[in-house]
C-alpha angles and dihedrals in degrees: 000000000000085000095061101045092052083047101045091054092046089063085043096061093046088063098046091055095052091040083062102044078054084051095051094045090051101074088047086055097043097047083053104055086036085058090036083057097042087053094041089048097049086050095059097043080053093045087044093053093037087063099040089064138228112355088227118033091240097044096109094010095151133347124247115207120193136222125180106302092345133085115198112197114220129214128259112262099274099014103131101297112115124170120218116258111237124200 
């Protein structure tokens, strides 16, 4: 009788050791998927503002290029500007 007891604990323990190794690894895993939703959330809140477009109308109106000591101001896209189609 004496022999199974000591057996069955054994196998107990056992358990118990590999249930804790589980419990240690748990936090680590946690902490990375936590970090893994809160980047794949920003991404999409940035993906999200990015398509809907400027935050103020004017915000990116029309496009200045610069060149040396001059700054040429472009037009808005379809503003006037067409390029001839050439076939």
């Amino acid at each position: 009788m004496l022999g199974l007891l000591e057996a069955r604990e054994k196998r107990v323990r056992e358990a118990v050791a590999r249930l804790r190794e589980e419990a240690e690894r748990g936090p680590a895993a946690l902490g990375d998927a936590e970090r893994t939703l809160e980047r794949l959330v920003n991404a999409r809140v940035t993906v999200a503002e990015v398509l809907a477009g400027p935050p103020f109308p004017d915000a990116v109106a029309q496009p200045v290029v610069e060149l040396g000591e001059q700054a040429i101001q472009l037009p808005a896209a379809g503003e006037g500007v067409h390029a001839p189609i050439r076939r």
